[in-house]
N, C-alpha and C positions, 0 to 999 in steps of 0.2 A: 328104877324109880317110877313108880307108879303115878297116872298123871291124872292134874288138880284139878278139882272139882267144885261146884260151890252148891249153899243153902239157900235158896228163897223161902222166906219164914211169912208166911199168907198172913193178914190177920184180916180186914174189910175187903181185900181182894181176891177175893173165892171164883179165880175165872183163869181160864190162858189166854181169850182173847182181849187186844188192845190193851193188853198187861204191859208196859212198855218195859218196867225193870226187871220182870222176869225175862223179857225178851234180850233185853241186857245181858241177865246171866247166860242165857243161852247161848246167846252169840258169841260172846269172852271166851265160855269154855266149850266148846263146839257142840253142847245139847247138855254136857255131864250135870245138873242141876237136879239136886234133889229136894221135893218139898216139903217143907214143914208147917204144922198148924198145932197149936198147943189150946187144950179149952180150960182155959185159965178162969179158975174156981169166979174169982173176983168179977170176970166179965159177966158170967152166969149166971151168977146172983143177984144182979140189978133185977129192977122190981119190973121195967119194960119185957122182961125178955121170956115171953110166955112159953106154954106147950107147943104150941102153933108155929111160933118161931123158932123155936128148937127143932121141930122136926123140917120145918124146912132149910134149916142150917144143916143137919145128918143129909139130905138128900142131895143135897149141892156140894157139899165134901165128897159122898161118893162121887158124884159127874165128874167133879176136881180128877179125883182120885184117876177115872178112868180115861179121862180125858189125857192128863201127864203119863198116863207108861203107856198110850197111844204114840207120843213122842218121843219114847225110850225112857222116861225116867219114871216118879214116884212119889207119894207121897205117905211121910210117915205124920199118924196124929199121937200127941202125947195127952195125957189124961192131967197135965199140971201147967203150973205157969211158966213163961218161959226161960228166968235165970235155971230152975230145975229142970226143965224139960234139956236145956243145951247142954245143962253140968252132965246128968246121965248119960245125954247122948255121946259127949267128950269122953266119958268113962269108957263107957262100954266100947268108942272106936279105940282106945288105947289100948284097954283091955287083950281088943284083938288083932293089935297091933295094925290098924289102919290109919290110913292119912286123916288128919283133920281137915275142912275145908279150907280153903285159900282166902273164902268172900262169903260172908251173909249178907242176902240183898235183902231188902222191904220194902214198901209203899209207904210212903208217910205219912200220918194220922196228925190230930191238931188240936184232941180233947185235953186237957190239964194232965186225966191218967194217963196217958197214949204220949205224953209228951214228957213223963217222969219215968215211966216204964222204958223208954225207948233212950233215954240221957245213961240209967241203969248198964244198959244191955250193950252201949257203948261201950261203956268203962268194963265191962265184964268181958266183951271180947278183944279188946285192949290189950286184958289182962294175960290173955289167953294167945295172944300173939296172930290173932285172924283179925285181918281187912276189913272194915263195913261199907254198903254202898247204899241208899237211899235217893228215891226220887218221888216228885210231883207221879199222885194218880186220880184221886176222886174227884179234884179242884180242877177248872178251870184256871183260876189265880187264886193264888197263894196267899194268908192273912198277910205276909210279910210283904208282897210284893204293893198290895194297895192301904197300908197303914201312913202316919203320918209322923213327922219329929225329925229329930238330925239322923237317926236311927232307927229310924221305923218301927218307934218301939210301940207306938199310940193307936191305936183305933178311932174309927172315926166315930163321932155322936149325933150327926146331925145326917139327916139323906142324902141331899143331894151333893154338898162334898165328897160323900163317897159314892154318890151315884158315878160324876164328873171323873172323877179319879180311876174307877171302873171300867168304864169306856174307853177312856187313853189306854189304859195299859192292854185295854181288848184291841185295841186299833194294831196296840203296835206289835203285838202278838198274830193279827191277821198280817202284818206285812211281811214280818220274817217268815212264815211261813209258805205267805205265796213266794217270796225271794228264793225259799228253798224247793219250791214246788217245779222250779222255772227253771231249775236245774237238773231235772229227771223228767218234766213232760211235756207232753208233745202242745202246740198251740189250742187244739180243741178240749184238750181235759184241762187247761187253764179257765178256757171257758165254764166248763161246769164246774171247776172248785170256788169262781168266781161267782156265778149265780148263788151258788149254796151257800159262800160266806154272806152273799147279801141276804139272802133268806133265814139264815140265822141271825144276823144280825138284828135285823128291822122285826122278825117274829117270835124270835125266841129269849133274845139276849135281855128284857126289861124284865122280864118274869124269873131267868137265871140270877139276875141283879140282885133282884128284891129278896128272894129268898135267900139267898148267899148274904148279904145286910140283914136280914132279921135271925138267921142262925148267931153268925157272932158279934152282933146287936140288937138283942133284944128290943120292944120296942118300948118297953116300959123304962128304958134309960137312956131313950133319946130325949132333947130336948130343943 
């Protein structure tokens, strides 16, 4: 029996460092991770996504590129979106009689399409009898974790409510992590992850704020 492997499918995360769920994969399957990047017609053709931007998107796919079979693995890019891009690729391993992955990993995205595309790709490899794993990458926090309701199903409209809300959940996200920090280091690198959270906190975190609130709140529907 030949042993199991899995997909990381890139879609905003065109990097290997501080990739955390690719790191995931790799860790699970002791490196066997192959990657995938589909240029899905639909993303391409928004009106934002100039020459300039394309070519710097082709340049960073290679570095991907060379960067992953630096670490033993690969990645393959498909020329379509992704329910075709995976149906092929299922074809063609069955075809030649190979394993299908065990685990598609990904980064999770938050846009309306990125959130019906990805509901899709569930149900499609559901279908198909493979695993999925998803986690936290581009976010510091989550829309879900600082929304509002019995079920956090609300957004908030006014600033400073979710300015307040923002900070809590930033505290308590510095705690567990110095708690975890305290548990692999020595007393003086406590020290500096200590200076650095205060440093980010008090210089960086208002500016992180604001912009994080005017992305998934516009400000023309505050009131």
């Amino acid at each position: 029996m030949k042993k199991p492997y899995a997909i990381h499918w890139f879609r905003r995360d065109l990097r290997v460092s501080g990739n955390e769920i690719l790191d995931w994969s790799r860790q699970r399957f002791n490196g066997r991770v192959l990657g995938l990047f589909c240029f899905d017609k639909l993303f391409l053709s928004r009106k934002d996504f100039s020459h300039n931007r394309f070519q710097f998107f082709l340049e960073t796919l290679k570095s991907l590129k060379k960067e992953l079979r630096k670490m033993g693995g690969d990645l393959l890019l498909l020329d379509t979106g992704p329910q075709e891009a995976f149906e092929k690729l299922f074809k063609l391993l069955k075809k030649e009689k190979l394993e299908l992955p065990t685990i598609i990993s990904w980064n999770r995205d938050y846009e309306p399409f990125a959130l019906k595309r990805d509901r899709l790709m569930i149900s499609f490899f559901k279908k198909m009898e493979i695993s999925t794993y998803n986690g936290r990458d581009h976010l510091i926090l989550e829309p879900h974790e600082i929304s509002k309701g019995p079920k956090g199903e609300e957004g908030y409209k006014v600033y400073t409510p979710f300015y307040n809300k923002w900070i809590q959940k930033f505290e308590e996200k510095l705690k567990n992590e110095d708690h975890r920090r305290r548990q692999y280091c020595c007393h003086q690198a406590e020290e500096v992850f200590s200076y650095l959270n205060y440093y980010f906190y008090h210089h960086v975190c208002l500016s992180i704020v604001r912009a994080h609130h005017n992305f998934f709140h516009p400000i023309n529907k505050c009131y």
